[in-house]
C-alpha positions as CSV (number, residue, x, y, z in Angstrom):
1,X,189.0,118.8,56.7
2,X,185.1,118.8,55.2
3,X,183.5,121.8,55.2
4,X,179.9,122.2,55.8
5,X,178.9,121.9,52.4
6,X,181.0,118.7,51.8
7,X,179.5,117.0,54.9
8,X,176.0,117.8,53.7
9,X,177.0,116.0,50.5
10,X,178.0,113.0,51.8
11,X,175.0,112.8,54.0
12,X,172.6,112.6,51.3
13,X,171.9,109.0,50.4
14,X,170.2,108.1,47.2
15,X,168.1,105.7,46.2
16,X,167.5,104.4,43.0
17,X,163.4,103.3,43.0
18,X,163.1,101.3,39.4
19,X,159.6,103.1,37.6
20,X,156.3,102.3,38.2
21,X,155.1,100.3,34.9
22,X,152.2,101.3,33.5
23,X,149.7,98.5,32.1
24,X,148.8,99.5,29.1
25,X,145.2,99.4,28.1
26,X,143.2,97.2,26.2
27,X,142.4,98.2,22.5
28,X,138.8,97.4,21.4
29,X,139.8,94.4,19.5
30,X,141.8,93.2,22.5
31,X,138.7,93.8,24.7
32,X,136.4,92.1,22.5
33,X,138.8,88.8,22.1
34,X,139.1,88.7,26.0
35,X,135.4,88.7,26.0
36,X,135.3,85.8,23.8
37,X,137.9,83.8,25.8
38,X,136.1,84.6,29.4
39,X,132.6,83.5,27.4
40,X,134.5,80.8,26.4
41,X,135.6,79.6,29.5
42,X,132.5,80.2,31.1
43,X,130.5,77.8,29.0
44,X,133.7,75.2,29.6
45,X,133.2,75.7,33.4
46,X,129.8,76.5,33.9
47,X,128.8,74.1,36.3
48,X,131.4,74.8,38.8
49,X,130.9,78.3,38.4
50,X,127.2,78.5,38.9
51,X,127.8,78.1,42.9
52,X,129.0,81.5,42.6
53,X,126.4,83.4,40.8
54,X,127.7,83.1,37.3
55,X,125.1,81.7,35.0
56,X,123.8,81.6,31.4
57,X,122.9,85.4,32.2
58,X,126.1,85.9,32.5
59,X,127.1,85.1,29.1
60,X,124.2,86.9,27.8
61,X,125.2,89.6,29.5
62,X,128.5,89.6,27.9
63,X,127.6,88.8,24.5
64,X,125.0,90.9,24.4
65,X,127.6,93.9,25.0
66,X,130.1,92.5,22.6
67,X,126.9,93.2,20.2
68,X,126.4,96.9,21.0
69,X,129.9,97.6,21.6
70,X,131.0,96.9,18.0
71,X,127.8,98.6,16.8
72,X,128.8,101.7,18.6
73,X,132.3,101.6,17.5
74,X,130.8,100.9,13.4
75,X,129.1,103.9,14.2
76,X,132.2,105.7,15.7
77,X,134.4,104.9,12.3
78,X,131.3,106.1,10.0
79,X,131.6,109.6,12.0
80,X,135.5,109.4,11.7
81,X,135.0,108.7,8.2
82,X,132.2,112.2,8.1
83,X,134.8,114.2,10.3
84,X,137.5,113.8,8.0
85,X,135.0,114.4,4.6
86,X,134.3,117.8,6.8
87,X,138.1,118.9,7.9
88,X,138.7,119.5,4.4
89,X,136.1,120.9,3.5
90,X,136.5,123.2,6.1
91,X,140.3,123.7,5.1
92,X,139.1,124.8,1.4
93,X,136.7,127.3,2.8
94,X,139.0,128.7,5.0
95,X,141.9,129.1,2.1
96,X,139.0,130.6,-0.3
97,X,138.8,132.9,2.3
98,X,142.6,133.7,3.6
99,X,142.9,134.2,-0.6
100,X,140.0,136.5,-0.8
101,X,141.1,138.7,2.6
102,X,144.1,138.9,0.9
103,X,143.3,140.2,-2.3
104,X,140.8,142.9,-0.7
105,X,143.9,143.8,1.4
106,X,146.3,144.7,-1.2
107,X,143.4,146.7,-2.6
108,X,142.4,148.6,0.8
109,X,146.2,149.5,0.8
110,X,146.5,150.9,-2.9
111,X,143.2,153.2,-2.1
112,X,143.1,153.8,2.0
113,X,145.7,155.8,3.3
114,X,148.3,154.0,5.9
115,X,147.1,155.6,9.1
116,X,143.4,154.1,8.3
117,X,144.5,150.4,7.9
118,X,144.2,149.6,11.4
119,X,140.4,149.7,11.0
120,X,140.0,147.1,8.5
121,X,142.4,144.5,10.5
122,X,145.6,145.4,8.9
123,X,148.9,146.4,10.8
124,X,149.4,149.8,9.9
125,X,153.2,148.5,7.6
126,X,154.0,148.7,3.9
């Protein structure tokens, strides 16, 4: 004999739904190369295509933003390039400082007594 719980076991029906694949996107030089191919095609079939609005402009169009997109992503690497120059010096500064705080702290704990700590950002332990 089932019991309720069994029954509602056995009623339950799965399906197994394979994952939605993702596409994944285009890097820049991936972009840039399909870019060249379509301009490539377009000049090969420019005749037929022209019936439906895609012209000489068209490739202008295209090249022209092949142009500014690489000129923006130069740009992009020369601030990558900056960023890093900046991270470390920003990671010196801030160990100069974690070595100075801590100096200054032993001190403040030789001279202040414990229950005054708290005011200069130290936990009131020895």
């Amino acid at each position: 004999m089932q019991t309720s719980s069994d029954a509602a076991t056995n009623s339950v029906k799965t399906v197994d739904v394979p994952p939605k694949t993702r596409r994944r996107p285009n890097t820049f030089a991936q972009t840039i190369k399909l870019a060249n191919n379509m301009v490539a095609g377009i000049q090969e079939y420019l005749q037929a295509l022209s019936t439906n609005g895609v012209n000489d402009t068209t490739i202008q169009t295209i090249n022209t933003l092949v142009e500014q997109a690489r000129t923006i992503e130069n740009d992009q690497e020369i601030l990558k390039g900056k960023l890093k120059e900046k991270t470390l010096e920003l990671d010196n500064k801030v160990a100069e400082l974690k070595d100075v705080l801590s100096k200054n702290r032993s001190i403040i704990k030789a001279v202040v007594p414990q229950k005054s700590w708290v005011g200069f950002g130290i936990s009131a332990t020895k």
